[in-house]
Every structure is written in structure tokens, then in C-alpha cells.
TISEDREN-370907 format. One record per residue (C-alpha): x, y, z; residue in three letters. Coordinates in steps of 0.05 Angstrom, whole numbers, plus 32768, in hexadecimal, padded with zeros to 4 digits. Each point is the difference from the previous one (the first is absolute). Last residue first. Example, Ala and Ser with C-alpha at 12.3 -4.5 7.8 and 13.67 -1.06 7.14 Angstrom:
// TISEDREN-370907
81117FEB808Fser 7FE57FBB800Dala 
***
This chain:
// TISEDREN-370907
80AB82D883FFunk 80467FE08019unk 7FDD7FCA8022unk 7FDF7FDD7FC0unk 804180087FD0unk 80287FDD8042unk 7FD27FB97FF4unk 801380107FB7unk 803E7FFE800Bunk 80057FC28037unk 7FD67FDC7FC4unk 803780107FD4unk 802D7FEA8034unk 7FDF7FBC8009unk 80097FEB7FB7unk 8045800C7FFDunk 80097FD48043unk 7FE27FC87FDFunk 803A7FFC7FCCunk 8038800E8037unk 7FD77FC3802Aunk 800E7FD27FBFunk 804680018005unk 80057FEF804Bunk 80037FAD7FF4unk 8033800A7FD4unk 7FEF7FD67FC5unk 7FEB803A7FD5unk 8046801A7FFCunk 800E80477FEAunk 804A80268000unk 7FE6801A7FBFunk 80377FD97FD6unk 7FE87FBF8022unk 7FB280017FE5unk 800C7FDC7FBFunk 80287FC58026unk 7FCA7FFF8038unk 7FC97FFD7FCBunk 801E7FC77FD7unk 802280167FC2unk 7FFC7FED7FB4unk 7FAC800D7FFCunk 800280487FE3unk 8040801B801Aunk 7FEB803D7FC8unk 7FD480198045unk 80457FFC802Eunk 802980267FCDunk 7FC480327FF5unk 800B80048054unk 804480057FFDunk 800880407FCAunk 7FC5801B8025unk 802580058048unk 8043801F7FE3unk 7FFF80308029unk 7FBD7FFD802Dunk 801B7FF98042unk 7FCD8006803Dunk 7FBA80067FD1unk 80127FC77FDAunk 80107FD78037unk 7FBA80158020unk 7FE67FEF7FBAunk 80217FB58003unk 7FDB7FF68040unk 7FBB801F7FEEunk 80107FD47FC1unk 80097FC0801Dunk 7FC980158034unk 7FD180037FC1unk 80217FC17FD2unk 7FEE7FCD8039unk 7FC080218014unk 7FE87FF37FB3unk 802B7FC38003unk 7FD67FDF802Dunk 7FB97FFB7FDAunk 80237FCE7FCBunk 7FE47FC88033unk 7FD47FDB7FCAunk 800D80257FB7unk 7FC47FFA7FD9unk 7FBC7FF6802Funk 801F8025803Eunk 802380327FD8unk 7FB980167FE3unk 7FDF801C803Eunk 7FB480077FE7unk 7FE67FC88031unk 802580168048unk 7FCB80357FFEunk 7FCF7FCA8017unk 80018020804Dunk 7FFD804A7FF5unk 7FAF7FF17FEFunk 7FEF80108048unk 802D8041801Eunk 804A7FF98010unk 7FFC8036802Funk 804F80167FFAunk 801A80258043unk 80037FBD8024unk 80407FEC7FD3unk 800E7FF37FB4unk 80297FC58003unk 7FE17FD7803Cunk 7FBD80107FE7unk 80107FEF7FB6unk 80247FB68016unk 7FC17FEF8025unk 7FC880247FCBunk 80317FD17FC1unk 7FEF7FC68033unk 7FB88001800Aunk 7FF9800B7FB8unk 801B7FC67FF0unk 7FDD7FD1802Dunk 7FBA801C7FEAunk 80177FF87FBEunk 80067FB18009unk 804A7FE18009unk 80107FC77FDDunk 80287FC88022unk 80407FFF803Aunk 802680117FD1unk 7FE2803C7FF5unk 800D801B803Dunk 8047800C7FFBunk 7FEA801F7FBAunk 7FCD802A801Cunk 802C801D8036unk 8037800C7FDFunk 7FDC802D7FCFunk 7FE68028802Dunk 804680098029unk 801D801A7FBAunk 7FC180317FEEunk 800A80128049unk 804680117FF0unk 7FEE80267FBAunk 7FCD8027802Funk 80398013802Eunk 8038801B7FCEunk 7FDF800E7FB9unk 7FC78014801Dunk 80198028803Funk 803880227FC5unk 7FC180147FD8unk 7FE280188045unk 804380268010unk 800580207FC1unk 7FB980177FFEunk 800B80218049unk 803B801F7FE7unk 7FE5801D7FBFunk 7FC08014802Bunk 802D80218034unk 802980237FC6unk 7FBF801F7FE4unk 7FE78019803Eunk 804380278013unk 800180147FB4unk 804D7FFB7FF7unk 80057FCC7FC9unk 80347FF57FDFunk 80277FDA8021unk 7FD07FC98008unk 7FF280007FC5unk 80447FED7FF1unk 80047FCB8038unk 7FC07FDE7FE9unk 801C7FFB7FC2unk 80487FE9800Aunk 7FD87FC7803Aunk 7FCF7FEE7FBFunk 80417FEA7FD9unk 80277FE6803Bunk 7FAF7FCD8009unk 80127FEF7FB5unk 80427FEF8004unk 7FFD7FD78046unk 7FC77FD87FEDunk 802A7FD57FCBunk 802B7FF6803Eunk 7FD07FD48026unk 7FDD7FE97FBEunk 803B7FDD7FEFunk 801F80217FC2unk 80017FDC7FB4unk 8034801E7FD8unk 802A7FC0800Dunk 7FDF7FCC7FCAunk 7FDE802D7FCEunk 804D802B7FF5unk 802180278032unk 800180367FD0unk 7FAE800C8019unk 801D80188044unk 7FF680407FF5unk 7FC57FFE7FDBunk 7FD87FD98031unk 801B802E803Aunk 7FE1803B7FD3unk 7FC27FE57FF9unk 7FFC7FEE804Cunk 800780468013unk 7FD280177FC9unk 7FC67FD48027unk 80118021803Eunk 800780447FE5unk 7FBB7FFB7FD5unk 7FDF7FE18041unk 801B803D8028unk 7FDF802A7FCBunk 7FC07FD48008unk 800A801C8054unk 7FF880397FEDunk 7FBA7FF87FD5unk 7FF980057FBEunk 7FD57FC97FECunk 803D7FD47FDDunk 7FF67FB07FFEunk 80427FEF7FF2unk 80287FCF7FD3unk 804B800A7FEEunk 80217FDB7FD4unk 80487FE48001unk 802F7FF47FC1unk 80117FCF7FC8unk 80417FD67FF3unk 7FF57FFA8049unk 7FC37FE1800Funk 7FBB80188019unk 8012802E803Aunk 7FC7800B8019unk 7FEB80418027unk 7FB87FF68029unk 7FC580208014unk 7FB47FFC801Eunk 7FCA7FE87FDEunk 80007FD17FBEunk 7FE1802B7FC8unk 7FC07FED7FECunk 7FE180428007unk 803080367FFFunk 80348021802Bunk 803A80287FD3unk 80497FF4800Bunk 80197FD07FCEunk 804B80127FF9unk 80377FE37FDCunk 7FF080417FCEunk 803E80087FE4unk 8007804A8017unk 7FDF7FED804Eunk 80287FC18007unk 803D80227FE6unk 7FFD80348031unk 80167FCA8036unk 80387FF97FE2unk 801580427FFAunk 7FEC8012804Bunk 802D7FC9801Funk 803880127FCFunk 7FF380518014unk 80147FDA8051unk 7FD6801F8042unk 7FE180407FE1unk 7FF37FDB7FC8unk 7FD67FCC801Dunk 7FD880388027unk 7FF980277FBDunk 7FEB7FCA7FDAunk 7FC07FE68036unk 7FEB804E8006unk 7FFB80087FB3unk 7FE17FC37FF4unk 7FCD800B8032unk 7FF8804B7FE7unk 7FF77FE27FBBunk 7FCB7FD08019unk 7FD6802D802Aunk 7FFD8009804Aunk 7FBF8008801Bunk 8007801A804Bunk 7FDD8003803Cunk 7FF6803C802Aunk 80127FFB8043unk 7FC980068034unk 7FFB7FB9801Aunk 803A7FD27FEFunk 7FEF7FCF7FC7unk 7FE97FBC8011unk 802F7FBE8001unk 7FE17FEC803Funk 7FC380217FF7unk 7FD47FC07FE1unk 80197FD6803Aunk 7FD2802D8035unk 8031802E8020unk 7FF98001804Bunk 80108036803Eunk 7FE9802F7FCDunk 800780507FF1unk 80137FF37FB3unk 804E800C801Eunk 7FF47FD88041unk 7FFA7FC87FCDunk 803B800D7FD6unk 802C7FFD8047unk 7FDD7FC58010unk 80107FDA7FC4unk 804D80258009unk 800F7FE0803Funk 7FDA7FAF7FEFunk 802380047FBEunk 804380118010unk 800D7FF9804Cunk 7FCF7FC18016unk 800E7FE07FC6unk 80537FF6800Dunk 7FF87FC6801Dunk 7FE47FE57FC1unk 803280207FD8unk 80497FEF801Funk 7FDD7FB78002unk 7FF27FFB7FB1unk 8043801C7FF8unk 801F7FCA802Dunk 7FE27FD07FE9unk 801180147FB0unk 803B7FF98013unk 80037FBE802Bunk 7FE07FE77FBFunk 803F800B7FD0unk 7FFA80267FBEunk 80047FEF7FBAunk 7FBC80147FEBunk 7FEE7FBF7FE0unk 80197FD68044unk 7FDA80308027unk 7FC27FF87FDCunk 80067FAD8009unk 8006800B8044unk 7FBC80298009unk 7FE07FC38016unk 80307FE38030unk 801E7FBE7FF1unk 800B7FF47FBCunk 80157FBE7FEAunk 7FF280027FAFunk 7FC17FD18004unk 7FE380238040unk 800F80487FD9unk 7FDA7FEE7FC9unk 7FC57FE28021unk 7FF4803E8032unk 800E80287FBFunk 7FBD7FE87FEDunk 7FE27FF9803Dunk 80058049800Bunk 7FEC800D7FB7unk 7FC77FD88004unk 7FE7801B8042unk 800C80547FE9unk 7FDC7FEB7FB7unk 7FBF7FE2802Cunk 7FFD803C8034unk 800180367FC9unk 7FC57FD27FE1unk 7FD97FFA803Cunk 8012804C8008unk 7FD680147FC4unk 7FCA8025801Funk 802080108037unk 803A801F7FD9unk 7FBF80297FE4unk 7FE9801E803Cunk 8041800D801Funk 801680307FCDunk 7FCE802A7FF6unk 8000800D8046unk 803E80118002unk 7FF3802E7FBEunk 7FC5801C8025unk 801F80148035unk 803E80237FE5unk 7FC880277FD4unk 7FDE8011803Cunk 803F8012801Bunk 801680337FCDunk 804880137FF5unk 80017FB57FD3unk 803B7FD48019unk 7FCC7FC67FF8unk 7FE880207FCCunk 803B7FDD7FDCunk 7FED7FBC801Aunk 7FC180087FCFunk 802380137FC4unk 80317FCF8004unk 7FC97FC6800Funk 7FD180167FC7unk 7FC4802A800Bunk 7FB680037FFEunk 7FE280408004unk 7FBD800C802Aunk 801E8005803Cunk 80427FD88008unk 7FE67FBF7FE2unk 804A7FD67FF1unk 800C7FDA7FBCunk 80227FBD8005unk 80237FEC7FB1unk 804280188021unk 80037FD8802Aunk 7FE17FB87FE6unk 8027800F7FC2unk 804380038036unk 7FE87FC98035unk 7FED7FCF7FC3unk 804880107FDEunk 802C7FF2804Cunk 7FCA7FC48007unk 80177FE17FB4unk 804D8014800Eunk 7FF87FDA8041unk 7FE77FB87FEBunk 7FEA7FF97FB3unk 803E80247FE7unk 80297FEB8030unk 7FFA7FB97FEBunk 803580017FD5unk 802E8015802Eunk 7FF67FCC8040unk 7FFB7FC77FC4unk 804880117FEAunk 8019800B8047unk 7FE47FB8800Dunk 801B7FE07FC0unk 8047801E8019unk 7FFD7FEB8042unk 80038031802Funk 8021804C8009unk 7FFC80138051unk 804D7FFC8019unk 801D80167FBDunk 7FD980418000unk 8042801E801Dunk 80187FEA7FB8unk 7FE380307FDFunk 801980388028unk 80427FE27FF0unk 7FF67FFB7FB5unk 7FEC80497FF8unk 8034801E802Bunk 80307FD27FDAunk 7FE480137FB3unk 803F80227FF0unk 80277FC78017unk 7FE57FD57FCCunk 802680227FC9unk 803B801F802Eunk 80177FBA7FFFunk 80017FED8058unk 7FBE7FF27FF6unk 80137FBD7FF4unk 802C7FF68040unk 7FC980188026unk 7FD47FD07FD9unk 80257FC7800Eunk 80068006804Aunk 7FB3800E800Dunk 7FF97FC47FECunk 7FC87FFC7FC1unk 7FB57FF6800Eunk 7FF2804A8003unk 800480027FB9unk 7FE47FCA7FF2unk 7FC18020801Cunk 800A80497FE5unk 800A7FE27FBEunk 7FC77FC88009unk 7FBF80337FF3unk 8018801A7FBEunk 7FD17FD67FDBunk 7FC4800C8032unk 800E804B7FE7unk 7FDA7FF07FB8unk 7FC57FEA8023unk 8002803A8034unk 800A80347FBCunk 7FBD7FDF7FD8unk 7FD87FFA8044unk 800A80478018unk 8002801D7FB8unk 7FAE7FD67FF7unk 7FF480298046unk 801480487FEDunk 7FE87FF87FBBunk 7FBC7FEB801Eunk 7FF9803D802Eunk 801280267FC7unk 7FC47FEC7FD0unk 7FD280038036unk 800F8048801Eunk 7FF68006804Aunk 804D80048019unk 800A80397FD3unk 804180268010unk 801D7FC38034unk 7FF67FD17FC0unk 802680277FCDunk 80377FFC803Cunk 7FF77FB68009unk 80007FEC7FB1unk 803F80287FFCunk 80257FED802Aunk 7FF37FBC7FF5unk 801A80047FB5unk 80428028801Eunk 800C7FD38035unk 80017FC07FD5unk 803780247FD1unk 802780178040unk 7FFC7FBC801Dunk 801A7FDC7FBEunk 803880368001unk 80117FEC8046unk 7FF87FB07FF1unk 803680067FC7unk 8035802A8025unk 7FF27FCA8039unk 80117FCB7FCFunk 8037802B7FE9unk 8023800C8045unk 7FF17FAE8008unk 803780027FC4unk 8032802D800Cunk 800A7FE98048unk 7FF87FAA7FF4unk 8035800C7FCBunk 802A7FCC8020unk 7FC77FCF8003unk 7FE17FEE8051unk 7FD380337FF5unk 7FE37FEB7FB5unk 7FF67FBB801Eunk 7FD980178044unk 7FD7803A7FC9unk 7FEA7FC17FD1unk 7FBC7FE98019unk 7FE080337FDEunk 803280307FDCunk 7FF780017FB1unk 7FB97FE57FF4unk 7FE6802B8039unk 801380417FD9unk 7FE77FE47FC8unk 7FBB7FF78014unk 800A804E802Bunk 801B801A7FBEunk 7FCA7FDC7FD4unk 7FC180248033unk 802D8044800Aunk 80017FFF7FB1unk 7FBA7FEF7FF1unk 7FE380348036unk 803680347FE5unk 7FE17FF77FB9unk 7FB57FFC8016unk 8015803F8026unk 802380247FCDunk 7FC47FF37FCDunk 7FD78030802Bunk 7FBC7FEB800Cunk 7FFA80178051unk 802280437FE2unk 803D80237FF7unk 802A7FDE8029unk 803380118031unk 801580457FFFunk 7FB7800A7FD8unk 7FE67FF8804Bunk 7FF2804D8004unk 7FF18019803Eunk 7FC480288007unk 80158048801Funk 7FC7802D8027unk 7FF480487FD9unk 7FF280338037unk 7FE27FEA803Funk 7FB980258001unk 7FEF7FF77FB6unk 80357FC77FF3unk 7FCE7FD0802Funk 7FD280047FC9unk 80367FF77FC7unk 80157FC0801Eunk 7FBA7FE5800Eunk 7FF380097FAFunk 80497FE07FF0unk 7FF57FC8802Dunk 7FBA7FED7FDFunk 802180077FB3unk 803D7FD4801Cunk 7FD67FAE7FF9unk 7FEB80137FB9unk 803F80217FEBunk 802A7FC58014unk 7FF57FDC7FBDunk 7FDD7FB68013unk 
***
């Protein structure tokens, strides 16, 4: 089907939202294919599908012979050569099915490109499965001696993360039948919880909304409005919470299965392993937080409510505007303009490549029917470049979204040389780009602002996105622990569910929050819990990272943004304590996460000062 057909809907919400905004970007997928009919993909589809064939013609069953030859270097470096530039080629056809996808989730015609490309490329894969496998198979002897050739030895970083999987890979069939079924086990719930999404329409008055639109007036000046979207809200996640509760058990059993055949132990073990970081870390930051609830979220919840004249703020106010200052619509070109400047300010290479998104168009910013909520930056694959999506409505904190999302974009072109293999960043320091990029932002409002009620809303907006990213991500964390632990012990029913996500919320958000009836099935529209189990974490991770990294910033910064792009073109060659070491940072000191926390605490200390100096 020609693309016009499924763009002419997006092109009229586009220019509506242009009228208030200014003129919203579309990105243009043309960097990777022209259209869903394009001869290039039926061409790259039959060449990753022979490639992968071949590929497993030439090495399975061979790589102990070839690493025990005397070439054993020169030639397993060309077999991984090989599998990279199958990878990229793969990466780029799923790239772009998902990301036409995310823009029109509701469109027939695209909905079954995006699943006949899932089934085409993870047929193709299964032929690549046993690299990685035999790989790991050989003594750990012979391949240090192999990579000792500069040809495998490039690929070391890549070849020992691999092989920390060594512990949990099984039998070959077994790992063959665990990936093709994907498609009819998780990836089929992950794509009925994203059409189910965004196909839900919210009554808020006589409109009926989307799920962006609707969580938007949820930050709306007027509490009626704030209200009704809550409300909104609750009644139809009720409505379809059987279903919500049916996708969260599968998926929980699920990857209950998968990690009892690969010996995990604790349920979020398998996400540590992928992010490269011990548990007793991520312990220790999940610990620093919770007992630190009582003097972040708990302090500055009933700071905002003494503000709107309350001992209580009913859930629908917690991320309310502060009475009596005026709120703003920021359109798209002062966005941009506020997001470039920031980055500039702090490195012109920083800035430049981030400009490129906005020139080239890597951009789809406009909210429209459809559209999957929220936001993202992907990376797609290296011979290519990132893309942006947002859901822009002009509010602040959608600018912060732009400099998160940009932050990540520019992390993903960094590190793109790195190649399809070692580009790839665990999530924990993937965060850390794009949370620096809304930190320079912030900062440079910040500084400019000397409206005594402006600067306390900036502050007070800074310190609830930093409360969300910190606390809330934590609870997300504890949440999810919960239900999986529990999971295994059989299906939980919705009632169960709920009763937990109100447990963990109470004990995050503190007495000043009245979490008001409907608050409990908000755990339904979270979309991290139903793609990436456990990936909550590194949002708090990657925030006191970077409170941490800015305070070093603040102290010394010569030479500061030479090491920091260094750090972000790392890509995935360096384990977090190696990449942190040149900023005299160590997130396995048992203190480090207190100097992120403590960030947080000040602002609210500034504000808490704003109120007495009146």
C-alpha cells in the first residue's frame, strides 16, 4: 500500500497542532526505506535471509576447529565481521517496520507489515542462533590467545560481555525454540498491550480523548480539568483491567519459565546481567532511595500541598501547576532553540549534532491519533542513524522531553563507530546522556530566569520531574518485584494487583498524597512493565549518576566535555566503573548514591527558603 494513504490523517493533526505550536517536524523514514513496498526491502529481506543461511553453512559446529587452527584470530574476527554486518542489515529492516509502527499503531496495512517483518527477520535470525552459543563453548584459554590478532581483538568488549551470558545459554534446540516462539509469547502481549493502548479513548466531558492527550490535562492549570482526566482515566482501565491483568500474568509467567530454565535466581537477575551491572549495586541504590522517601518526596509533597492551602493533594495535583503563576505554551522553535543553546553552551559538537536531528528531520514530534504515547530515541543501526519520537503539546516539561530524548540521540550517534555489536549501551548508562541533556537545560533556564515566582515554579518542576524519575521509578522497581515474586506462586487477580501498586505508592509518595479511588489500576498504562521487565531502575540509576557527574562538573569544568563525549562514544566497550574512573566516580561505593539524593534535597531546601524569604 503507498504510504500516502496511511500519512494524509497525520499531516491534518500536524498542521492543527502547528496553529498554536508552530510547525511540528514528521520524521522522514526515507533514511531507511522509502516505503512499506520498496524494492530495497524485498532485496535486503532476501539478502539478510541467504546471508544468515550461509552464514550458518560456514561456522556451525566448526568455531572449536577454526580456534584451535593457527589462523584461529583472523578468521573467527571474520565470522564475527560477518555476523555484525548481518545484524546491521536485520536492524535496519526492523527498524524500520517498528518506527513506522510507533507513528500509526492503528493502521491495518502497517500493523501487518510490522508483524509479517517480525516473523520474516526472527526466522531468518534462528540461523545465526549457534554463533553466540559455540562461541561461548570454547576455553576461555583459546580464545584469549585468539583475540590476541587485532582482528578478533577488536570485538573483545563485545565477546566478553557475551560470554558473561555463558552461565544461563541452554541447549541449542532449546534456545532455538525459546526464539521462535517469541513471536507468539511476549512480542504478541507487548503488540496486544500497544493497539490495545492506544486504540482506548478516555470521556473527559463531552470529548473523548486519547491516552497522551488525557494524561496531559493531568498537568492542566485547572483542577476540574485535572479531575476529570483522573477520572477519565480510572473508568476505562476498569473497564478493560481483566485484560491489563491477563497480559501482566502471562508475561510474569512467561519470563518466570525463561529464567527457571536458564538458572536465574532472583527475578530481576536476568536485567542485571543485560545491563552489565552487579546486584549489590543496584541494592544499594534501591535502598539509598527508599530510605530516603521520607526527605524527597514525602518533604516536598507537603511542601506543594501547603502551597494550594492543603494539608492533602488528591493524586490528580501531584504533578499540578503551582497556584498563581501563569502557565506557559512553549512552541516548537522556541523548544528547539532553548534545547541547542543549552547543548552548546556546554560543548558546540554536542549542539551540532544534535541540530542534525532537527535539519534532517530525525524528528517526529507532533501528537496524533494512533500514534504510540509517550517518547522514545532509537538508535536503529549504525550504517543509519537515531530518531526521535515525541508527543509535543508545548508544555515545559515537553521541552525537557525534547532534551531527554536529544540526549539519547546524540549518545546513539556517538557511539554509532563502534559498530552494531558494541554501540549498544546498557540502559543504566544509556540514561545518563539523556537525563545530562535535560540537567544543561534545566540549568540554563534556570539561569535565566530571575522572576522570583518564575524560578520557584522552574525549581519546583525540576524537583518533581527529578521525584519521578528518582522515587516513582523506585516504586515502579519495588512494584514490579512484587508481582513477579508473587507470581510464582500462581496468577494474581486485579484485585491483588492493585492492592499492591496502592502499597508501594503510599510508601513512595507519603501521607501528604490522598490517593483517591480509581488511583489503584493506574499500574495498567505503564509500558516498561509489559516490554522491558525491571528497566524502571536505570531511570534513578542515570539521575543521581548525573546529579553526581554535574556536581563534578560544576567543581572543575576544564576539560569536563571533552571526557564526557569520550565517555558517551564508549558506547558498550566499558563497564560503568571503568567509564566512570576519570571523574573520580564509583557507583559501587556504597556512599555514591547519597551525593545523587542529596542534589535532590537541596533544591527542595531552596525552595523550602523561597517560601520564608517572602
Amino acid at each position: 500500500m503507498p504510504p500516502i494513504k496511511s500519512l494524509a490523517p497525520r499531516a491534518a493533526a500536524a498542521s492543527k497542532a502547528s496553529k498554536s505550536l508552530g510547525s511540528l517536524p514528521e520524521w522522514n523514514l526515507a533514511d531507511l526505506y522509502a516505503s512499506m513496498d520498496a524494492p530495497e526491502i524485498k532485496r535486503d529481506l532476501d539478502r539478510g535471509e541467504t546471508e544468515c543461511i550461509e552464514f550458518e553453512k560456514s561456522y556451525k559446529c566448526r568455531l572449536a576447529d577454526i580456534a584451535s587452527s593457527p589462523d584461529a584470530g583472523r578468521t573467527l574476527g571474520e565470522a564475527v565481521r560477518r555476523y555484525e554486518a548481518i545484524e546491521d542489515v536485520l536492524g535496519r529492516l526492523i527498524s524500520y517496520a517498528g518506527l513506522l509502527y510507533a507513528g500509526n499503531t492503528t493502521d491495518p496495512a502497517i500493523a501487518k507489515f510490522y508483524g509479517d517483518m517480525q516473523e520474516r527477520i526472527t526466522a531468518a535470525s534462528l540461523h545465526l542462533l549457534f554463533f553466540t552459543l559455540d562461541l561461548n563453548r570454547l576455553d576461555d584459554d583459546v580464545l584469549d590467545k585468539a583475540m590476541a590478532d587485532p582482528a578478533l581483538g577488536h570485538y573483545r568488549p563485545w565477546i566478553e560481555d557475551t560470554r558473561k551470558d555463558k552461565p544461563y545459554q541452554l541447549e541449542d534446540r532449546v534456545e532455538q525454540l525459546f526464539h521462535e516462539k517469541s513471536v507468539t509469547g511476549y512480542s504478541a502481549f507487548n503488540r496486544l498491550f500497544d493497539e490495545t493502548m492506544v486504540s482506548l479513548r478516555f470521556k473527559i466531558g463531552a470529548k473523548s480523548l486519547p491516552l497522551e492527550q488525557t494524561l496531559n490535562l493531568m498537568q492542566d492549570v485547572d483542577p476540574k480539568k485535572r479531575k476529570a482526566a483522573a477520572e477519565g482515566l480510572a473508568v476505562t482501565f476498569k473497564d478493560n483491567l481483566s485484560l491489563f491483568t491477563l497480559v501482566t500474568n502471562t508475561l510474569a509467567k512467561d519470563k518466570e519459565i525463561s529464567d527457571r530454565w536458564r538458572g536465574f535466581g532472583d527475578v530481576a537477575q536476568s536485567r542485571h546481567l543485560a545491563n552489565r551491572v552487579e546486584p549489590e549495586v543496584v541494592e544499594a541504590l534501591v535502598s539509598s532511595v527508599r530510605e530516603a522517601y521520607p526527605r524527597l518526596s514525602h518533604r516536598y509533597y507537603a511542601l506543594k500541598a501547603k502551597w494550594f492551602g492543603k494539608k492533602q493533594l488528591s493524586h490528580w495535583d501531584r504533578n499540578a501547576p503551582l497556584p498563581k503563576v501563569a502557565m506557559r505554551s512553549i512552541p516548537w522553535p522556541q523548544a528547539r532553540s532553548t534545547v541547542l543553546t543549552a547543548y552548546g553552551a556546554f560543548s558546540p559538537k554536542m549542539a551540532t549534532i544534535a541540530e542534525r536531528f532537527f535539519n534532517d528531520r530525525w524528528i517526529d514530534a507532533p501528537a496524533r491519533p494512533g500514534k504510540s504515547p509517550g517518547a522514545f530515541a532509537h538508535p536503529t543501526v549504525p550504517s543509519a542513524h537515531p530518531y526521535v519520537m515525541l508527543n509535543y503539546q508545548g508544555k515545559p516539561r515537553d521541552v525537557m522531553t525534547l532534551a531527554h530524548e536529544l540526549g539519547h540521540g546524540v549518545h546513539q550517534v556517538l557511539a554509532a563507530p563502534n559498530g552494531p555489536l558494541m554501540a549498544p549501551t546498557p540502559l543504566t548508562l544509556a540514561e545518563t546522556a539523556s537525563v545530562f541533556g535535560e540537567m544543561l537545560t534545566f540549568k540554563k533556564l534556570l539561569a535565566e530566569t530571575t522572576d522570583k515566582k518564575q524560578r520557584k515554579a522552574m525549581l519546583a518542576a525540576k524537583v518533581e520531574d527529578m521525584i519521578n524519575t528518582v522515587v516513582r521509578q523506585i516504586a515502579f522497581y519495588s512494584f514490579e518485584r512484587r508481582v513477579h515474586i508473587e507470581r510464582r506462586n500462581g496468577e494474581l487477580t486485579s484485585e491483588q494487583l492493585c492492592a499492591i501498586w496502592l502499597e508501594v505508592q503510599r510508601e513512595s509518595l507519603g501521607p501528604a498524597i490522598d490517593l483517591r479511588p480509581g488511583y489503584e489500576v493506574f499500574w495498567t498504562y505503564i509500558p516498561h512493565f509489559i516490554h522491558s521487565p525491571f528497566y524502571v531502575y536505570a531511570y534513578a540509576f542515570g539521575d543521581c549518576l548525573v546529579n553526581s557527574l554535574y556536581a563534578v562538573y560544576e567543581r572543575s569544568n576544564a576539560g569536563f566535555a571533552e571526557r564526557y563525549l569520550e565517555m558517551l562514544a564508549a558506547g558498550g566497550t566499558k563497564h560503568h566503573a571503568e567509564l566512570l574512573a576519570p571523574f573520580g566516580l564509583d557507583a559501587r561505593d556504597p556512599t555514591f548514591w547519597q551525593g545523587g539524593l542529596g542534589v535532590i534535597e537541596r533544591m527542595i531546601g531552596e525552595l523550602e527558603a523561597l517560601d520564608q524569604s517572602k
